[in-house]
TIMI-2910 file (N, C-alpha, C, CB; in pm, 1 decimal, decimal comma, always signed):
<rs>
+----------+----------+----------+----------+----------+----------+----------+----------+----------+----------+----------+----------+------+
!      n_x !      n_y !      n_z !     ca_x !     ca_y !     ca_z !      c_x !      c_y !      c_z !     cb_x !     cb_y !     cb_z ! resn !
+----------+----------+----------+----------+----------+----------+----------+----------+----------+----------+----------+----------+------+
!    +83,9 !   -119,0 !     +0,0 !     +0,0 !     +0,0 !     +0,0 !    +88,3 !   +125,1 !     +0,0 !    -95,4 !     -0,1 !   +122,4 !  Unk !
!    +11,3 !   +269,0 !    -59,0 !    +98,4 !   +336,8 !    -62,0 !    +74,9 !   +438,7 !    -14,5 !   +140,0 !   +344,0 !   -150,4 !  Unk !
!   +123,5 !   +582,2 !    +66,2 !    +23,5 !   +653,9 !   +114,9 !    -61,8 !   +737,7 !    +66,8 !    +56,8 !   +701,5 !   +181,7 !  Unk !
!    -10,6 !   +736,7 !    -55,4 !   -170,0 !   +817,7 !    -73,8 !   -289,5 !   +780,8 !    -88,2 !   -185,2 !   +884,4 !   -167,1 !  Unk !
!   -302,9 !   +648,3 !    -53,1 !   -468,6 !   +634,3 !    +29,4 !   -488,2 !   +724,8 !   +156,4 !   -498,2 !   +464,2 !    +96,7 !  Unk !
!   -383,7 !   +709,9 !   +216,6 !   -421,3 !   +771,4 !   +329,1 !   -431,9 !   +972,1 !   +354,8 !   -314,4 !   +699,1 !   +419,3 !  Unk !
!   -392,6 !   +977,0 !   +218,2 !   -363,4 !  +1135,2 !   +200,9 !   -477,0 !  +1181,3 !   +284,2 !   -366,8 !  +1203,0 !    +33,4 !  Unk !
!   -586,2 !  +1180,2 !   +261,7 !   -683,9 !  +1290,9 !   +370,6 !   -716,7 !  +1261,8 !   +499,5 !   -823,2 !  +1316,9 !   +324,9 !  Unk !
!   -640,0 !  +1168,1 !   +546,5 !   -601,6 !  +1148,7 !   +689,8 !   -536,5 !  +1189,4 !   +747,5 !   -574,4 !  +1074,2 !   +723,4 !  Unk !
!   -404,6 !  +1246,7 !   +640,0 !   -242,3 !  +1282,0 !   +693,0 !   -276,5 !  +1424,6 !   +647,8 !    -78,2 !  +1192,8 !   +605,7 !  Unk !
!   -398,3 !  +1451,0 !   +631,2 !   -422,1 !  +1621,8 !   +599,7 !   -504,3 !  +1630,2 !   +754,8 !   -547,0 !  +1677,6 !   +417,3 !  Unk !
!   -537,5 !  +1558,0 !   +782,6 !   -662,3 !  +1582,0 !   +876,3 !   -602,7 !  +1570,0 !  +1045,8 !   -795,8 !  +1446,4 !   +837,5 !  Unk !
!   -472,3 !  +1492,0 !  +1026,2 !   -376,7 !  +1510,9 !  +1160,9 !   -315,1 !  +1624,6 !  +1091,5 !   -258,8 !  +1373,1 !  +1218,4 !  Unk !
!   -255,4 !  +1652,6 !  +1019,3 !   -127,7 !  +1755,2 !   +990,8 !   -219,8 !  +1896,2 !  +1020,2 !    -46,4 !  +1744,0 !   +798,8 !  Unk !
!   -340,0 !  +1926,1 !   +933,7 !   -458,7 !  +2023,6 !  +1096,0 !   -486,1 !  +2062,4 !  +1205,5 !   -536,9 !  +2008,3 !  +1140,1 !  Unk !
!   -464,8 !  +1914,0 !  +1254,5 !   -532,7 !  +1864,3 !  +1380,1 !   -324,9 !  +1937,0 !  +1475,8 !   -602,7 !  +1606,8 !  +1368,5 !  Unk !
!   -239,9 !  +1897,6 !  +1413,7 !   -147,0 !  +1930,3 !  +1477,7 !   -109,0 !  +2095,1 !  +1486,8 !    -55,0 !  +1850,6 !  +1427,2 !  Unk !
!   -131,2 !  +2117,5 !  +1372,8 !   -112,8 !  +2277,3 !  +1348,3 !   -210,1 !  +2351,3 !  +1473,3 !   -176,7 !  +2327,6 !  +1168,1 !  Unk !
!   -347,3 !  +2313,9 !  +1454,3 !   -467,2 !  +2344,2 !  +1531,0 !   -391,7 !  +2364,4 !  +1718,7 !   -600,2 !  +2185,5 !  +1500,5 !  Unk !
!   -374,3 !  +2236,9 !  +1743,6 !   -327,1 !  +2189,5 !  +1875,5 !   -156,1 !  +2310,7 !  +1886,1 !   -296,5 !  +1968,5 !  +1864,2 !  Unk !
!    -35,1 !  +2326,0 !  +1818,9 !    +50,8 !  +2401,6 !  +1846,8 !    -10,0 !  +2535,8 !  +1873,3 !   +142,5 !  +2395,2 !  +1754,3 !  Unk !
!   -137,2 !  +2553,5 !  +1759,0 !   -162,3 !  +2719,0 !  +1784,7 !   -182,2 !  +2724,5 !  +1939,8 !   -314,6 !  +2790,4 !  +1697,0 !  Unk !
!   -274,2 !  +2631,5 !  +1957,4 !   -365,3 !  +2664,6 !  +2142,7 !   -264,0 !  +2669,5 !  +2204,0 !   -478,5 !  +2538,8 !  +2236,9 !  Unk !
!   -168,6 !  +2554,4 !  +2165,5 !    -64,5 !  +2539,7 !  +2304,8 !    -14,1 !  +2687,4 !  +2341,2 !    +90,4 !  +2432,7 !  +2270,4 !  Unk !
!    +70,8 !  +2726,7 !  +2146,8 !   +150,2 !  +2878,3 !  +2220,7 !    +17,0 !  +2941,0 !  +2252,0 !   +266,7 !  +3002,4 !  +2099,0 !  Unk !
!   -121,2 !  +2990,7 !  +2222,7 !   -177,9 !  +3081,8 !  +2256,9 !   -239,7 !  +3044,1 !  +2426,0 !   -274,1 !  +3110,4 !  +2139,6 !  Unk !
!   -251,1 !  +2941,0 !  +2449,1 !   -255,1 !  +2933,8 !  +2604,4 !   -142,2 !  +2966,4 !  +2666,2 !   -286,4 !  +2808,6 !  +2655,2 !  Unk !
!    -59,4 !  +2965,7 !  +2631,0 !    +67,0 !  +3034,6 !  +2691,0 !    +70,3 !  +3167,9 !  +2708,1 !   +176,8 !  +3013,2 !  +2619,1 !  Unk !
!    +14,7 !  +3231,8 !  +2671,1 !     -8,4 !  +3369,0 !  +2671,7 !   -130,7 !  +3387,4 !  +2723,6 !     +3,2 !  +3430,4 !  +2548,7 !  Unk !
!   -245,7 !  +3368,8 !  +2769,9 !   -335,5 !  +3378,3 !  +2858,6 !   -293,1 !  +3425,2 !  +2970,8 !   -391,4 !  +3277,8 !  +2875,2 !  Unk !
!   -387,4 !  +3517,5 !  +3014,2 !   -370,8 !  +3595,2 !  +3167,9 !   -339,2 !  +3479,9 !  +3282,8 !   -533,7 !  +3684,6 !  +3218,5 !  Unk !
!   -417,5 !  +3366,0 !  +3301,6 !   -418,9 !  +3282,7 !  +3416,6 !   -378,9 !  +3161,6 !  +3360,4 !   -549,8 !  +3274,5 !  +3492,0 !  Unk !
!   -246,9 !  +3138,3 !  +3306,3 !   -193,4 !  +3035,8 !  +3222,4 !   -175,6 !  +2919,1 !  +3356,0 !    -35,8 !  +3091,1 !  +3128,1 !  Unk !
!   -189,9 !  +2900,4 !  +3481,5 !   -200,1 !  +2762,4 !  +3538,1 !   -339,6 !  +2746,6 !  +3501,8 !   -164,9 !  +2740,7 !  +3701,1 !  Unk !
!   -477,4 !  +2776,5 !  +3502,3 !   -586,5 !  +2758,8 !  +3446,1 !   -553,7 !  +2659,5 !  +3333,2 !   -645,4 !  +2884,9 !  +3408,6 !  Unk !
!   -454,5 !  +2686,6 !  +3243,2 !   -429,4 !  +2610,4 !  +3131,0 !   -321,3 !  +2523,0 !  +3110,9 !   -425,5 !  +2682,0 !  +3043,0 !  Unk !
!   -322,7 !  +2479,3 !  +3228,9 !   -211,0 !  +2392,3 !  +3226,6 !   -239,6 !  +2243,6 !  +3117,0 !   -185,6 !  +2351,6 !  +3396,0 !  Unk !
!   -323,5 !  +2200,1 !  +3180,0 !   -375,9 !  +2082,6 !  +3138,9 !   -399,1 !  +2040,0 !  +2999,1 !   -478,8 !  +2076,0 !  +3194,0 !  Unk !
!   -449,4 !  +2187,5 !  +2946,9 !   -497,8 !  +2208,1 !  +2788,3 !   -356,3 !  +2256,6 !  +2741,6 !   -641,0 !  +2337,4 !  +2754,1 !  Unk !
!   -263,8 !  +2285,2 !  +2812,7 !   -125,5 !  +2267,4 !  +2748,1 !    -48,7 !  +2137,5 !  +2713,4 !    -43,3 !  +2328,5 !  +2827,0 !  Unk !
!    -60,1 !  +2071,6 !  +2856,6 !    +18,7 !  +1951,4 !  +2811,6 !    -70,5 !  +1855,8 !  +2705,9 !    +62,8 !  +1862,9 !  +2949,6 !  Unk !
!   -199,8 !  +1845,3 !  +2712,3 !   -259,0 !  +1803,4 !  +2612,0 !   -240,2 !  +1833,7 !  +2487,0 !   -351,2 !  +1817,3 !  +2628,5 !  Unk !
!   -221,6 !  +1980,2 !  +2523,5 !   -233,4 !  +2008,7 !  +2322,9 !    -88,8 !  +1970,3 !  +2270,6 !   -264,9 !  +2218,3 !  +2258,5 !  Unk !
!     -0,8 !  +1965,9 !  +2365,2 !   +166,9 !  +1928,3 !  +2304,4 !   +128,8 !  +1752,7 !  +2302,7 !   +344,6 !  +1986,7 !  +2450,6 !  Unk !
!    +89,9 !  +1659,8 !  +2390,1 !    +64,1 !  +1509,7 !  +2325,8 !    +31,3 !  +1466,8 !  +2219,2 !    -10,0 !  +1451,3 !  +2369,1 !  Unk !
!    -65,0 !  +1612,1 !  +2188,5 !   -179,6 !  +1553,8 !  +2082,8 !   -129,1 !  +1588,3 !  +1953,5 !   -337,1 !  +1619,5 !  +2098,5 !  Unk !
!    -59,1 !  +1691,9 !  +1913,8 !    +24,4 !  +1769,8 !  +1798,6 !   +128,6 !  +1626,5 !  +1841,8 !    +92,0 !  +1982,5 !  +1826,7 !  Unk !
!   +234,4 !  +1591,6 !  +1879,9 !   +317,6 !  +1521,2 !  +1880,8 !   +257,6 !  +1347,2 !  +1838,1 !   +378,9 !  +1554,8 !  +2013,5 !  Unk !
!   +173,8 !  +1305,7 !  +1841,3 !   +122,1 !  +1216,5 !  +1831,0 !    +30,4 !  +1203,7 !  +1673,8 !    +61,5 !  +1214,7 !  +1954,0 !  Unk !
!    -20,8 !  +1324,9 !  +1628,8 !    -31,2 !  +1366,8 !  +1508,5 !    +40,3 !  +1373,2 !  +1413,7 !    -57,1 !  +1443,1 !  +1509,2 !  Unk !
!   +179,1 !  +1473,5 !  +1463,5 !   +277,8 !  +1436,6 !  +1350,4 !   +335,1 !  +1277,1 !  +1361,1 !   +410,2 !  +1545,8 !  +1359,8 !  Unk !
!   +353,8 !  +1212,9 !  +1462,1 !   +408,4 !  +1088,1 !  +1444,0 !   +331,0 !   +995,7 !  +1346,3 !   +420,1 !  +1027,9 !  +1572,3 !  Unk !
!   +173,8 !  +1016,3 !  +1381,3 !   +109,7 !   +927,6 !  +1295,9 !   +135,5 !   +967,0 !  +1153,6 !    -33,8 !   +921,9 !  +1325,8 !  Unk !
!   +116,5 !  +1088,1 !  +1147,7 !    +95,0 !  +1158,1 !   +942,9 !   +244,5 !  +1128,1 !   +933,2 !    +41,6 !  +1393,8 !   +888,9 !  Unk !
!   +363,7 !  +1110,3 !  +1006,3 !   +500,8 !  +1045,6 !   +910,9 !   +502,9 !   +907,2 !   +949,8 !   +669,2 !  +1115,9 !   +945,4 !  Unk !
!   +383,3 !   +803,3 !  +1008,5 !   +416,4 !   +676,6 !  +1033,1 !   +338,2 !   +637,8 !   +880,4 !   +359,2 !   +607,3 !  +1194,8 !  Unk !
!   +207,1 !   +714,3 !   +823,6 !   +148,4 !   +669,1 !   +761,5 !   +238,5 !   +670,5 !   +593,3 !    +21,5 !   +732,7 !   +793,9 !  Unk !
!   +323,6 !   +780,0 !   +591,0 !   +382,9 !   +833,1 !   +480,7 !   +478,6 !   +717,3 !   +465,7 !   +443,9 !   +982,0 !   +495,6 !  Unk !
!   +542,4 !   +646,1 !   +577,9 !   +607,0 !   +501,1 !   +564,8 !   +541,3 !   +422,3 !   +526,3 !   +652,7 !   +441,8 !   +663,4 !  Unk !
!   +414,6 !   +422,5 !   +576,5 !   +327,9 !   +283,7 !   +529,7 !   +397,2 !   +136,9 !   +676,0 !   +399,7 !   +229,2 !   +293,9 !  Unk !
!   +385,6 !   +262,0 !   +822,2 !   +391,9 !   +158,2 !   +899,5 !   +314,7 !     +1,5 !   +891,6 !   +361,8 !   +218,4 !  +1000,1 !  Unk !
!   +353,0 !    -72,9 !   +966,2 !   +246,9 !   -194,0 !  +1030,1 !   +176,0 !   -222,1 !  +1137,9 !   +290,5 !   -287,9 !  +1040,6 !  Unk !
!   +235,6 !    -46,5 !  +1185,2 !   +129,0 !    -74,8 !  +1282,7 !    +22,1 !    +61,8 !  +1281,1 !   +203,7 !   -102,9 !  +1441,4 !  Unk !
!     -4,4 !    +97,4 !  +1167,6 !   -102,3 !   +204,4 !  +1162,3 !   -232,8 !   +215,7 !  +1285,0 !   -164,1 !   +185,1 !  +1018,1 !  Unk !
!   -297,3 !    +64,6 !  +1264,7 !   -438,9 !    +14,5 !  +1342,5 !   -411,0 !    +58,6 !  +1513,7 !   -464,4 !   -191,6 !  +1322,4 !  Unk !
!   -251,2 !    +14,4 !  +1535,3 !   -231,7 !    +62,1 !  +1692,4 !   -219,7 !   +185,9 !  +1706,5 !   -117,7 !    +12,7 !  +1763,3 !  Unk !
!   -136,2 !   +303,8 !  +1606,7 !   -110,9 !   +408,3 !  +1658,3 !   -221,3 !   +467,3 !  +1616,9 !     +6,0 !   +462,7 !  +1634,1 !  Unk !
!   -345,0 !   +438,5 !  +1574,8 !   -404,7 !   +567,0 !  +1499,7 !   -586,2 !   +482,3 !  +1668,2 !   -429,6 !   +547,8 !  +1200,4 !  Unk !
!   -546,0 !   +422,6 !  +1694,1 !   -648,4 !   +367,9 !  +1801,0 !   -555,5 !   +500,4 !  +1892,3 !   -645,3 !   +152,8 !  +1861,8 !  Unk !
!   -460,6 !   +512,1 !  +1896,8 !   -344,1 !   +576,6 !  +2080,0 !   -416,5 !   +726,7 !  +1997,3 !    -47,5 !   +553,3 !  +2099,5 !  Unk !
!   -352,0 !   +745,8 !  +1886,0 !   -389,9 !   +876,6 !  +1841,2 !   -579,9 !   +920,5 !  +1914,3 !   -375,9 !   +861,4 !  +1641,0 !  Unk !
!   -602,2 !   +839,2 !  +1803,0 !   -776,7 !   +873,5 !  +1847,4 !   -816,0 !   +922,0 !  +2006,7 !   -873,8 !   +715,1 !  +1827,9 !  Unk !
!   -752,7 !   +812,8 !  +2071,8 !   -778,2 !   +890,5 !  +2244,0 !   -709,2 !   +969,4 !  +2289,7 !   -771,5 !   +816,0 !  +2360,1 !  Unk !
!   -595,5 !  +1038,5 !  +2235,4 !   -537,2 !  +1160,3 !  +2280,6 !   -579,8 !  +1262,9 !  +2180,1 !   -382,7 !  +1151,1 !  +2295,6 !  Unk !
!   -641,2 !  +1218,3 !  +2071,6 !   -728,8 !  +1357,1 !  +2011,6 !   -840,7 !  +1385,9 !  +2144,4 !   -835,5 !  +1313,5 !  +1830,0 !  Unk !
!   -903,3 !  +1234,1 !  +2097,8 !  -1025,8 !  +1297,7 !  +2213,7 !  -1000,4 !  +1402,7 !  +2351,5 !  -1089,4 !  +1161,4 !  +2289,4 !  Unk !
!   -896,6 !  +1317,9 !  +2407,1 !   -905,9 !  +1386,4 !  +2551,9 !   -838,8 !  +1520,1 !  +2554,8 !   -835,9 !  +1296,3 !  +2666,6 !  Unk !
!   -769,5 !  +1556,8 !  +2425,0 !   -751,5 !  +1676,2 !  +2440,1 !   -870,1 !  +1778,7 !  +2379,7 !   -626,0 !  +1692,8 !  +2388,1 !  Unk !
!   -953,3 !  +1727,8 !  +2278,3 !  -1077,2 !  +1786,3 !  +2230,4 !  -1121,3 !  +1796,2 !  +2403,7 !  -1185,5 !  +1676,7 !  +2101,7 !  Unk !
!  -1203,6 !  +1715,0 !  +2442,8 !  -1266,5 !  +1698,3 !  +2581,7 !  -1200,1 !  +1841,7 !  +2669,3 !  -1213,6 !  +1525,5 !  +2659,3 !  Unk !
!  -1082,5 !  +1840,0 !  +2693,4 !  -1006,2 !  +1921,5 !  +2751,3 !  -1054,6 !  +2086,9 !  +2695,5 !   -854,3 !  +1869,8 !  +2717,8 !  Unk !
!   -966,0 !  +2105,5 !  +2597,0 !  -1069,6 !  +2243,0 !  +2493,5 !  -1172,1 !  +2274,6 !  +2494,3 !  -1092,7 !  +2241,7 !  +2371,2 !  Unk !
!  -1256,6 !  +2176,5 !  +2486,5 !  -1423,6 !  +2246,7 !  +2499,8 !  -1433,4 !  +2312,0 !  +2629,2 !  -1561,0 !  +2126,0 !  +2497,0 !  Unk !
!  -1365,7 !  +2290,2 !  +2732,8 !  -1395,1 !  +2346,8 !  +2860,4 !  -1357,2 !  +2498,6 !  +2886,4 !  -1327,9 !  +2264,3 !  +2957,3 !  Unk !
!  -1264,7 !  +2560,2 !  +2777,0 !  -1219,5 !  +2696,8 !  +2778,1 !  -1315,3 !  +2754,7 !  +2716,2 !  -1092,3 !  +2727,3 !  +2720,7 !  Unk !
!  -1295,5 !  +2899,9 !  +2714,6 !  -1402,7 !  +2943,2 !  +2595,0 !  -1317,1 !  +3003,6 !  +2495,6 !  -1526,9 !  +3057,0 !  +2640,1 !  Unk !
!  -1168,7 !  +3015,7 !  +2505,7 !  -1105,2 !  +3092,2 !  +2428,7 !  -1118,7 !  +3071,5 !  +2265,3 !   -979,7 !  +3080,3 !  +2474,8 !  Unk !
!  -1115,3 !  +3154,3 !  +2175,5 !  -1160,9 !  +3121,8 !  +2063,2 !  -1041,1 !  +2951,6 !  +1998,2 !  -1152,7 !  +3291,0 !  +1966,8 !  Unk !
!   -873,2 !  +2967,8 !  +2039,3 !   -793,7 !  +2896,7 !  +2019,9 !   -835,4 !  +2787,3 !  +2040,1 !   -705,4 !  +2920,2 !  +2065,9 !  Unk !
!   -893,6 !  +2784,2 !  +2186,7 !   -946,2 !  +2623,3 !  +2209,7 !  -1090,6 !  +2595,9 !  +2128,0 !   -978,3 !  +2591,1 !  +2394,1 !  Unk !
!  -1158,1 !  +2608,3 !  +2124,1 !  -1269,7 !  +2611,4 !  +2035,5 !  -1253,6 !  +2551,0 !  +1933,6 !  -1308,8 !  +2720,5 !  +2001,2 !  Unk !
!  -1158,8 !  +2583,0 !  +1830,1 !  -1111,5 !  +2577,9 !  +1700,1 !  -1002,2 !  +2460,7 !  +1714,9 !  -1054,4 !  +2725,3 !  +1647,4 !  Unk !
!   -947,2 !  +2420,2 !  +1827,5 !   -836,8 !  +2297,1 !  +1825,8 !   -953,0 !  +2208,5 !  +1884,8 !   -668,2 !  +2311,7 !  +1933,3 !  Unk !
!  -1070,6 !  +2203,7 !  +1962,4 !  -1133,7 !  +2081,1 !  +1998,7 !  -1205,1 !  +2041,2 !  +1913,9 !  -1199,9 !  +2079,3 !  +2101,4 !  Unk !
!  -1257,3 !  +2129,4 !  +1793,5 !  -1311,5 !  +2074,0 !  +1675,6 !  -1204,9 !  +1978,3 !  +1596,4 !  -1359,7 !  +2192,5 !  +1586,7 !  Unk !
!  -1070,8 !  +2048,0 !  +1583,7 !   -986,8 !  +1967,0 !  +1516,4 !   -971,2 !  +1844,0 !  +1576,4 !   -870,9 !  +2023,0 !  +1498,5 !  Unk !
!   -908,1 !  +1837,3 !  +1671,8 !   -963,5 !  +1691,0 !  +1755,8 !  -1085,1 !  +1625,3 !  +1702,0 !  -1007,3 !  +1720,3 !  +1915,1 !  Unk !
!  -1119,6 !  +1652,3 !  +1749,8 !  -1278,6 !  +1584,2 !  +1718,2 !  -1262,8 !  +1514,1 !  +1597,6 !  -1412,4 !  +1698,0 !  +1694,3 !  Unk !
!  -1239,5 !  +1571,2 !  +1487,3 !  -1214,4 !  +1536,5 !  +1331,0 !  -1131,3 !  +1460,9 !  +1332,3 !  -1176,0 !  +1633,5 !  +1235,7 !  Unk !
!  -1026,8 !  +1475,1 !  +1367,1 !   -879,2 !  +1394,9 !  +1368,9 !   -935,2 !  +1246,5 !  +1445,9 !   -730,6 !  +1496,3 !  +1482,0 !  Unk !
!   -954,5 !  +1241,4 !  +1598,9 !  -1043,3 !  +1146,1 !  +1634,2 !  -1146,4 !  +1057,5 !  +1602,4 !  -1073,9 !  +1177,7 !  +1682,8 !  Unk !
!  -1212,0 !  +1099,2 !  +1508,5 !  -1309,1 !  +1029,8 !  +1404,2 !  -1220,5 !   +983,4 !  +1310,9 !  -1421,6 !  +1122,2 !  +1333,3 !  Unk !
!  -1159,8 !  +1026,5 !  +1202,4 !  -1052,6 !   +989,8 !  +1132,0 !   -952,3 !   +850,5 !  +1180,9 !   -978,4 !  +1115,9 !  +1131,2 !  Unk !
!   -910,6 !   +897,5 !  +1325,3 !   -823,6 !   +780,8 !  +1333,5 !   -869,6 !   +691,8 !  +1330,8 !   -755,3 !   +763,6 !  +1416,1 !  Unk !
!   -996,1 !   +676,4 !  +1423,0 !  -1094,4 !   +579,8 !  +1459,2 !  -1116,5 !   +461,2 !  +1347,0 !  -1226,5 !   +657,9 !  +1484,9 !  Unk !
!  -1179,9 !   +540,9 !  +1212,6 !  -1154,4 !   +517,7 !  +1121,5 !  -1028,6 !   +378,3 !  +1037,2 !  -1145,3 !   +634,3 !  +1119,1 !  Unk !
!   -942,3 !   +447,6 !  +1056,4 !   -759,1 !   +376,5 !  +1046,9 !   -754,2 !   +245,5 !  +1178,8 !   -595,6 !   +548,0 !  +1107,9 !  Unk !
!   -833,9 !   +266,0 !  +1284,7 !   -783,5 !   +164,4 !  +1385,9 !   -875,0 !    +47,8 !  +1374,7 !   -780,8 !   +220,4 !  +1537,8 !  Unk !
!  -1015,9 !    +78,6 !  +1317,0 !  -1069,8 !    -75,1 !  +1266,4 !  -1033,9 !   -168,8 !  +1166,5 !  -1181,6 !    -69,8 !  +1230,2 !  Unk !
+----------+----------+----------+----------+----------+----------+----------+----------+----------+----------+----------+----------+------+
</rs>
C-alpha cells in the first residue's frame, strides 16, 4: 500500500497538529496560564502524536491500526479538555480533535 490512500487522513492530523501548536503557544499567553495547564500539556501530546502518525502513515507503517487507536484517544481527551475553555484557540483545536479522532478511529478498525 501506498500513502496516498491515506492522504486525507495525513491532511486531517497535519490540521489537527497545526490546530493543537496554535492553542498550546496561545494558552501560553493567557492571563491565568495555570488555568491552562492541562490544555497545554494536552495540546503538546496531541500535535506530537499527530505528527508521528501523518510520518508513520507516509512510511506505510504496520502498525497504523495501533497508533491511529493511541492517536484517536489523545485527540479525544484533548478535544474533551478544549471544549472546557471558551477561548476562541481552544474552540477551534477541539473541533480539530474531534475530526482527527473520528478519522483515526476510522484507520484503527
Amino acid at each position: 500500500m501506498s500513502h496516498e490512500q491515506y492522504y486525507s487522513v495525513m491532511e486531517t492530523l497535519h490540521d489537527c497538529m497545526a490546530a493543537c501548536n496554535h492553542c498550546y503557544d496561545a494558552c501560553l499567553k493567557e492571563d491565568d496560564v495555570k488555568m491552562m495547564v492541562e490544555c497545554i500539556r494536552l495540546d503538546r501530546e496531541c500535535a506530537e502524536i499527530c505528527g508521528y502518525l501523518e510520518q508513520a502513515l507516509a512510511r506505510d507503517t504496520p502498525f497504523i491500526s495501533e497508533l491511529a487507536r493511541l492517536c484517536a484517544k489523545i485527540c479525544e481527551a484533548c478535544g474533551n479538555e478544549c471544549q472546557k475553555h471558551h477561548h476562541e484557540h481552544c474552540k477551534m483545536c477541539a473541533e480539530a480533535c474531534f475530526s482527527c479522532a473520528e478519522e483515526c478511529r476510522k484507520l484503527a478498525d
